[in-house]
Structure formats: structure tokens, C-alpha cells
C-alpha positions as a Markdown table, in Angstrom:
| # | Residue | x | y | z |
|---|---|---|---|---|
| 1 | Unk | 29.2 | 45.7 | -24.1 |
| 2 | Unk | 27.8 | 43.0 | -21.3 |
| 3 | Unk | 26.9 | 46.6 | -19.3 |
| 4 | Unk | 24.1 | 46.9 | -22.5 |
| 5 | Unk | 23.1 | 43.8 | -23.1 |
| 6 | Unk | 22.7 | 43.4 | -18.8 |
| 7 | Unk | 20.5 | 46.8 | -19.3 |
| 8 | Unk | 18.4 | 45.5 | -22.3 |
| 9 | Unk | 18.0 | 42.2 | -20.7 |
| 10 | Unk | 16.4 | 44.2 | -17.7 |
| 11 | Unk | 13.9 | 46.3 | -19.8 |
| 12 | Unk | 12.9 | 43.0 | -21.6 |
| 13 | Unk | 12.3 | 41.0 | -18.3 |
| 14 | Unk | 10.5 | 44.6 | -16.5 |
| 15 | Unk | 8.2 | 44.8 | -20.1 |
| 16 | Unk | 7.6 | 41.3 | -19.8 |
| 17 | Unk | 6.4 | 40.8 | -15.7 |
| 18 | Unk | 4.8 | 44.5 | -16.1 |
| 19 | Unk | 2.8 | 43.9 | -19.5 |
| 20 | Unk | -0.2 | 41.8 | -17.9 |
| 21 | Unk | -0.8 | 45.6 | -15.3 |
| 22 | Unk | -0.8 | 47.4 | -18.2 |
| 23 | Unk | -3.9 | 45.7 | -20.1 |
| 24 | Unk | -7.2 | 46.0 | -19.5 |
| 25 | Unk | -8.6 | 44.0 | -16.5 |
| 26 | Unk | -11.2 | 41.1 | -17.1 |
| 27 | Unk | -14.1 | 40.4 | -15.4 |
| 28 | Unk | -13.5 | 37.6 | -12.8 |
| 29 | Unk | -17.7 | 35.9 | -13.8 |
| 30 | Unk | -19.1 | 35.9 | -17.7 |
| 31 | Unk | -22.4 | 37.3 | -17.6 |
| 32 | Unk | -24.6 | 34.1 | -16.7 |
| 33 | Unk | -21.8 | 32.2 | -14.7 |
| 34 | Unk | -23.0 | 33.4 | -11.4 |
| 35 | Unk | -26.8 | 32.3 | -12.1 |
| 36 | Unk | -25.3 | 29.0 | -13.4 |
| 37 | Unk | -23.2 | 29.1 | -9.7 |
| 38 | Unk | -26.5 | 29.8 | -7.6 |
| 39 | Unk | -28.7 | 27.1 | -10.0 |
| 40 | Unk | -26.0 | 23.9 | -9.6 |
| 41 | Unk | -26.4 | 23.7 | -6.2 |
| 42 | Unk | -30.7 | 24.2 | -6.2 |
| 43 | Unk | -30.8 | 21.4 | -9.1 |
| 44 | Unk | -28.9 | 19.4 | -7.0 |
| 45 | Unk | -30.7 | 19.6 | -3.9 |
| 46 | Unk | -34.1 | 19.5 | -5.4 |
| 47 | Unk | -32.6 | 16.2 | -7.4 |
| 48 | Unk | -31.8 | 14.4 | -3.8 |
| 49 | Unk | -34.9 | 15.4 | -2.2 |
| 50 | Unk | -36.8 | 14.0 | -4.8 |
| 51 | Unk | -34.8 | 10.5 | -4.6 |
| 52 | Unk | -35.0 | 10.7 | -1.0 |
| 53 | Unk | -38.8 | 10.4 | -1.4 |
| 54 | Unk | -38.6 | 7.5 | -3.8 |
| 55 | Unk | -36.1 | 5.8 | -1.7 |
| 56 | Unk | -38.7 | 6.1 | 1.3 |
| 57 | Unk | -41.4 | 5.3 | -0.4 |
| 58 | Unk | -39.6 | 2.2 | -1.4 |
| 59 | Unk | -38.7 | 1.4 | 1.9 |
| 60 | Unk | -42.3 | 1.6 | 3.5 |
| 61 | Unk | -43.2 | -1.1 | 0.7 |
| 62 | Unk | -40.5 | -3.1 | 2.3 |
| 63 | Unk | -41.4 | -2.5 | 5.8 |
| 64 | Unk | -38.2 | -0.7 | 7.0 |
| 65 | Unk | -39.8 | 2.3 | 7.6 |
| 66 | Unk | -42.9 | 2.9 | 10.0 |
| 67 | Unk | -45.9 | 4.7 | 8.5 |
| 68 | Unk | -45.2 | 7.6 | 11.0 |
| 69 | Unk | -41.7 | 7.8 | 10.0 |
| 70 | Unk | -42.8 | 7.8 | 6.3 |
| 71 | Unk | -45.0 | 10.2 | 7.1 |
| 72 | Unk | -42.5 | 12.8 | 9.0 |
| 73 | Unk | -39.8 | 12.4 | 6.2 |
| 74 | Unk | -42.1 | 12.2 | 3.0 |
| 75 | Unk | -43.3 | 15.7 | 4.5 |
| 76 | Unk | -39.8 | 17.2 | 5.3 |
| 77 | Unk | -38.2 | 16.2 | 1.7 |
| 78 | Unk | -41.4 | 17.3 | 0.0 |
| 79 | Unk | -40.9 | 20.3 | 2.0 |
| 80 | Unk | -36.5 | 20.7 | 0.4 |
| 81 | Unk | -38.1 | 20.1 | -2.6 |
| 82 | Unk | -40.2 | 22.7 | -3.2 |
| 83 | Unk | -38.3 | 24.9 | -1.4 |
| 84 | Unk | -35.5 | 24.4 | -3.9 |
| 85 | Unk | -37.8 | 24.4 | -7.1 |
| 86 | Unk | -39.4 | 27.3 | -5.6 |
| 87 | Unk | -35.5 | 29.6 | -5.4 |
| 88 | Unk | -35.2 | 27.9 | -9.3 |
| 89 | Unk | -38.2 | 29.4 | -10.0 |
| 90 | Unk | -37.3 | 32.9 | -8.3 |
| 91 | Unk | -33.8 | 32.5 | -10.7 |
| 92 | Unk | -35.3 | 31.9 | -13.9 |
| 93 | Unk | -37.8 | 34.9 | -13.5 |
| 94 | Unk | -34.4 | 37.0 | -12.2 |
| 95 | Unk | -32.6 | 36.1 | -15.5 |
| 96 | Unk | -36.1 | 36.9 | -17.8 |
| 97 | Unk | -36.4 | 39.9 | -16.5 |
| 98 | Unk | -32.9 | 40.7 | -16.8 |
| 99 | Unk | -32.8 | 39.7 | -20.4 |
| 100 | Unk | -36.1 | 41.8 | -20.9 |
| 101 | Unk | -34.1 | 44.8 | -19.5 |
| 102 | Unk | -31.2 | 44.3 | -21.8 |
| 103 | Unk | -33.1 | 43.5 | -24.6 |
């Protein structure tokens, strides 16, 4: 009797590890998570290049920054920013023209 129920119990705990191998895999990304990955980062680097400017803009009013300073990092944050707005531009026309494909 404990020899069937030991042989059940088994079959039970086999069904039970081995049932996820059996179903259909998922996909690992939704589609629309991975442009959602790539933007996060872009938004957030054009959104601190573009307070970077304000902040040096303030401190030139202040006088903690030399106009040739200002100068040299008004033009390399500019330079981030539209960098960045440019790849978000480059992703939303990726994702139109994938959406005009599918649709």
C-alpha cells in the first residue's frame, strides 16, 4: 500500500515540476516594451541636458561661471540634447512605420 501511494506521490511531484516544459513558451518583451526600454533612457538624458543648461544659465547670472565656460558647456549640453531628441525622433518614426506595416 505505502509502495502506491510512494509511486503516485512521484507522478504527482514529476507532473507538477515538468508541467511549466510542457506549455507553450512566452515571449521574454511585449510588443512595445523594448521601444519603451530604448526611449526611458533618451527622455532621461535629453531631460538633464536641458536642466544642465538652465542651471548654467543661472549660474552665469550669478557670476559662478565665466562667459567662456558658459559658452563651452551651453554648446556641449545643447549638443546631448539634440542628440537625444534627435534618437527620439529616429524611435517614434521606427514605431510609425512599424505600426503602418502591421496595420
Amino acid at each position: 500500500m505505502t509502495g502506491v501511494i510512494f509511486v503516485v506521490l512521484i507522478f504527482v511531484l514529476l507532473g507538477y515540476t515538468c508541467g511549466p516544459l510542457l506549455e507553450d513558451p512566452q515571449p521574454l518583451m511585449v510588443d512595445g516594451e523594448e521601444t519603451a526600454c530604448r526611449r526611458a533612457p533618451l527622455e532621461q538624458e535629453k531631460l538633464n541636458n536641458l536642466q544642465a543648461l538652465r542651471d548654467i544659465d543661472f549660474e552665469r547670472t550669478l557670476g559662478k561661471v565665466s562667459e567662456a565656460d558658459h559658452r563651452q558647456l551651453k554648446e556641449l549640453y545643447t549638443r546631448q540634447a539634440a542628440a537625444a531628441m534627435n534618437a527620439l525622433d529616429k524611435l517614434a518614426k521606427g514605431d510609425e512605420a512599424t505600426t503602418d506595416a502591421d496595420g
